[in-house]
C-alpha positions as CSV (number, residue, x, y, z in Angstrom):
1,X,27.2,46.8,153.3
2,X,24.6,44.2,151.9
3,X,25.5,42.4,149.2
4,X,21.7,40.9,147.4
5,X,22.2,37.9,145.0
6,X,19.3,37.0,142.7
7,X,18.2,33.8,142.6
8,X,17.5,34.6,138.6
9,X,21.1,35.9,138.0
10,X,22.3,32.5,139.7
11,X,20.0,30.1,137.4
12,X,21.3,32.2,134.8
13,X,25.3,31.7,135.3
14,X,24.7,28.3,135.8
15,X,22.9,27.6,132.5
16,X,25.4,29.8,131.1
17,X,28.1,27.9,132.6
18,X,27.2,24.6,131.3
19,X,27.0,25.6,128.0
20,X,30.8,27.2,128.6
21,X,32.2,24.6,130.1
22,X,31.0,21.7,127.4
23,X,32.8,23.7,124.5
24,X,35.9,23.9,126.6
25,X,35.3,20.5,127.4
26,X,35.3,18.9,124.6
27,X,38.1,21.6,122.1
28,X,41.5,21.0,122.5
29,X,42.5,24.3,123.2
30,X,41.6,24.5,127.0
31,X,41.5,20.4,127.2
32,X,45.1,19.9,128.5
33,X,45.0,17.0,131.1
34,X,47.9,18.8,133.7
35,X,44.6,22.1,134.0
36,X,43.7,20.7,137.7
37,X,39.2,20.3,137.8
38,X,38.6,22.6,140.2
39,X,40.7,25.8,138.5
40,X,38.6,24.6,135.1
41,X,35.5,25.5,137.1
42,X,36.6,28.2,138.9
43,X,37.4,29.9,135.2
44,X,34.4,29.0,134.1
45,X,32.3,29.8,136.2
46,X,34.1,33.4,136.8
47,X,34.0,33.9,132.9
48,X,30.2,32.9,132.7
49,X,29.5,35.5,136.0
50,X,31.2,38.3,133.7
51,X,30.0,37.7,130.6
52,X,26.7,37.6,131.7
53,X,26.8,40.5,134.3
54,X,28.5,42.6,131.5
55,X,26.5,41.9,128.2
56,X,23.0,41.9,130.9
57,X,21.9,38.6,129.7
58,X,18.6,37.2,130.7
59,X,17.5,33.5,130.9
60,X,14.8,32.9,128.1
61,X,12.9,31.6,130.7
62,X,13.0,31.1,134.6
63,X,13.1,27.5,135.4
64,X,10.1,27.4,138.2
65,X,10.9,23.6,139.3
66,X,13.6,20.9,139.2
67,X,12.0,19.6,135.7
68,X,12.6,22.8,134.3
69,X,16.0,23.0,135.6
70,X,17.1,19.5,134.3
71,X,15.6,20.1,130.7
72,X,17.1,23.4,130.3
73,X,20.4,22.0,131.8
74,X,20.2,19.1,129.0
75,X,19.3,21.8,126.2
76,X,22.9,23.9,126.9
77,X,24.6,20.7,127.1
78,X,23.2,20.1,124.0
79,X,24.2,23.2,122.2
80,X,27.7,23.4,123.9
81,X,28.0,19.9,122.1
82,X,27.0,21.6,118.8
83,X,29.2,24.6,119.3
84,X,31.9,22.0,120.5
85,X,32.2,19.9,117.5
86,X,33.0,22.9,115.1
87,X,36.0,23.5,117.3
88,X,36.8,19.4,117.0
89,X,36.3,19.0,113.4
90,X,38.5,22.1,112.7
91,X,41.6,21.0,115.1
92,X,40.8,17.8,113.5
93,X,42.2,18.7,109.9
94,X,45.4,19.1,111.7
95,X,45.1,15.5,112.9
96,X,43.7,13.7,110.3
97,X,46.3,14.8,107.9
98,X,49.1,14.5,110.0
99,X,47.7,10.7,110.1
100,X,47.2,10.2,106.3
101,X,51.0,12.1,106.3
102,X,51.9,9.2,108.4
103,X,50.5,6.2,107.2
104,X,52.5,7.3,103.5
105,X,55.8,8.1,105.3
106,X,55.8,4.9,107.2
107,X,55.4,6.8,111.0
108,X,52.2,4.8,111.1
109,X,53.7,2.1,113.2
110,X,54.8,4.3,115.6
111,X,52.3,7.0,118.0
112,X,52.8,9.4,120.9
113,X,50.7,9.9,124.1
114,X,48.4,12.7,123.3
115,X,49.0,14.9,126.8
116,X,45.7,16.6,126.2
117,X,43.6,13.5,126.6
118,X,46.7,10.7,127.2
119,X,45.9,8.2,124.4
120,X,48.2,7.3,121.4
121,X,48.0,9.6,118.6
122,X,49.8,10.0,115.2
123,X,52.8,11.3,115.0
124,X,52.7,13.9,112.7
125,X,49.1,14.8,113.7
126,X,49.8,15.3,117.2
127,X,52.6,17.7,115.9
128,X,50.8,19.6,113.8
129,X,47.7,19.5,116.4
130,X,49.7,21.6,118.7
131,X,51.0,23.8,116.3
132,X,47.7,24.3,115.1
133,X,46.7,25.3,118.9
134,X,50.0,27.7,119.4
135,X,48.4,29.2,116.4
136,X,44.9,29.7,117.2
137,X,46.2,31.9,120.6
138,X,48.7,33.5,118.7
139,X,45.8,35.2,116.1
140,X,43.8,35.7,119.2
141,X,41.3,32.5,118.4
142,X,40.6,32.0,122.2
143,X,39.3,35.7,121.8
144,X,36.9,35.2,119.0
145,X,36.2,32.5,120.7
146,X,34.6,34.0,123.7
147,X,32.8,36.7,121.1
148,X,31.4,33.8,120.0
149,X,30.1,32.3,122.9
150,X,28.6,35.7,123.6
151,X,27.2,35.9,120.5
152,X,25.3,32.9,121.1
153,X,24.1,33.8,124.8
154,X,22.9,37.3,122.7
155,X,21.0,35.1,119.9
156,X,20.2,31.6,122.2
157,X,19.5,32.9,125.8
158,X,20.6,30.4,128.5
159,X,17.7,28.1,128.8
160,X,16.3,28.3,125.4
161,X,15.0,24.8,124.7
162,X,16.9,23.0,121.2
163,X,13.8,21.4,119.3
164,X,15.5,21.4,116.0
165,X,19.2,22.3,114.4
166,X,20.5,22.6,111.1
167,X,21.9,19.2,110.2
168,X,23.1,20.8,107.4
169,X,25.6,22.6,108.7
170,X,27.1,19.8,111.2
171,X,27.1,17.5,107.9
172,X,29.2,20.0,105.7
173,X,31.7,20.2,109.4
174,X,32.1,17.0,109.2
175,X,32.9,17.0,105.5
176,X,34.9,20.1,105.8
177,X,37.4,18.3,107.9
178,X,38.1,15.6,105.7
179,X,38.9,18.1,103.1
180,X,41.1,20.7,104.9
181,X,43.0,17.4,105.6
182,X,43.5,16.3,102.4
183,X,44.7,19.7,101.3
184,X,46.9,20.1,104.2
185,X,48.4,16.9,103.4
186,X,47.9,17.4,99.4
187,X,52.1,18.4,98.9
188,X,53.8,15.3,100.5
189,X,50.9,13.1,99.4
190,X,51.9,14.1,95.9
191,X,55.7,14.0,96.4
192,X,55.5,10.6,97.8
193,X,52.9,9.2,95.2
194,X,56.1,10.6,92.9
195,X,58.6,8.9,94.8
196,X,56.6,5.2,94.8
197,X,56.3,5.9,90.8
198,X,59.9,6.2,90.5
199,X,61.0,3.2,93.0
200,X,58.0,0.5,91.0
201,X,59.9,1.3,88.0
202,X,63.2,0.9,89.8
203,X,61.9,-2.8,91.4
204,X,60.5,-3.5,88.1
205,X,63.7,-3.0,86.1
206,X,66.6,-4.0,89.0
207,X,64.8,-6.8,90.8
208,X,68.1,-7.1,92.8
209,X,67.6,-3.8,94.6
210,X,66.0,-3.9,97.7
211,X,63.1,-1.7,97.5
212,X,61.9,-1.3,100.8
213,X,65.2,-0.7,102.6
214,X,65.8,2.0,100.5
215,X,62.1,3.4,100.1
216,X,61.4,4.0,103.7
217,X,64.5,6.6,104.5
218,X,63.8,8.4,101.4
219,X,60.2,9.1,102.0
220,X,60.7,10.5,105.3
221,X,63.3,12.5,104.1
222,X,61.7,13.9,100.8
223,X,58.2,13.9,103.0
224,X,59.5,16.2,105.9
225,X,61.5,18.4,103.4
226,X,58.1,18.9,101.5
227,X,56.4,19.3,104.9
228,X,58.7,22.3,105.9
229,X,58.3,23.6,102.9
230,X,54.7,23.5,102.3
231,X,54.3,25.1,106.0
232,X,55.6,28.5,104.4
233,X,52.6,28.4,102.2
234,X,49.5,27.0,104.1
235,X,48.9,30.4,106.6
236,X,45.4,31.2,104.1
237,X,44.1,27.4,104.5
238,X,45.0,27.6,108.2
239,X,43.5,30.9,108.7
240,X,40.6,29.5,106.3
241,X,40.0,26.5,108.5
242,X,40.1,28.4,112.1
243,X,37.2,30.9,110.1
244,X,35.3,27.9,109.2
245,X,34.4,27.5,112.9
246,X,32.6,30.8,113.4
247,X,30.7,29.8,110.5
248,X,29.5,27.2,111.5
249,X,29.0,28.5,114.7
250,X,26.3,31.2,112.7
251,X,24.6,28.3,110.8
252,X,23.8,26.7,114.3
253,X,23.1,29.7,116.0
254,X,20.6,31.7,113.4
């Protein structure tokens, strides 16, 4: 039995592959620290050698020469950046308003160690973060996820040279984070501003009472009472958050 491996199919994985890997990279959702290197590749790489066997994708043009090879190899890093950061902004919301939940409940003095990445994060947001990432694989994210990354081999071959993108669309990401926080977040930030209306006028009138001894136990009381609650009720902003990534995804891509 001969078994005949084209130099082209190779080129082509490994473009492929790069542009994999750097969304992985650089998403929570596959990040976590314990995944040893070499098993990271091996998926990878075996995912890539699939998908590209299986959908018959072909490079969108044979790099002839080392040059080549380095500046299409720069140009799917670059878009596996791009794809990347619409994954990042959206897990993001999760942490950002877990933080802003934090700073108004008074857990800002306080962090745990990330185990994705092992630096200090907040502690709300790092709850929510992974709740966020239980979520996304149990609506089978991590499978419209791969659609999407064969979407974008189907639309930008492997080796197709970025000259422009639409900035457009990475600005409103951006943006779009900062607001899916801030509604996330919107319930207990509008309990608490309730509770510190209630306790001025309290310090205000009994000058004797001891406002801050009795402020901080109450708002992280009230403030994880209202976050339970509120978690009922956020399923259409979550879901509307994890679809804001394929979005984006078909602003960069088209």
């Amino acid at each position: 039995m001969t078994v005949t491996i084209e130099i082209a199919w190779i080129l082509t994985v490994v473009l492929a592959a790069l542009r994999f890997g750097t969304v992985l990279a650089l998403t929570p959702i596959f990040g976590a620290a314990s995944v040893p290197g070499h098993l990271r590749i091996l998926f990878v790489v075996g995912i890539t050698a699939v998908m590209v066997s299986g959908l018959q994708i072909q490079p969108a043009q044979l790099p002839i020469s080392l040059g080549a090879f380095t500046l299409a190899a720069l140009s799917e890093l670059t878009l596996g950046a791009l794809l990347a950061f619409g994954v990042f902004t959206a897990f993001g919301a999760f942490l950002l308003a877990g933080r802003i939940m934090d700073i108004q409940l008074g857990f800002g003095v306080a962090s745990l160690i990330d185990p994705a990445n092992r630096t200090p994060s907040p502690l709300l947001g790092t709850v929510l973060n992974l709740i966020a990432v239980a979520l996304f694989f149990a609506v089978d994210g991590h499978h419209l996820l791969i659609r999407g990354l064969a979407f974008s081999f189907e639309h930008l071959p492997p080796g197709t040279l970025i000259s422009q993108f639409d900035a457009g669309a990475v600005a409103a990401q951006f943006g779009g984070m900062f607001v899916y926080a801030v509604a996330l977040a919107a319930p207990v930030l509008f309990v608490i501003l309730l509770i510190d209306v209630v306790l001025a006028v309290i310090a205000r009138s009994m000058p004797q009472v001891n406002v801050f001894i009795v402020s901080l136990p109450l708002k992280i009381f009230v403030g994880l009472t209202m976050l339970a609650i509120s978690l009922r009720y956020v399923a259409p902003l979550v879901a509307r958050i994890f679809e804001s990534i394929f979005e984006y995804w078909h602003r960069v891509l088209t």
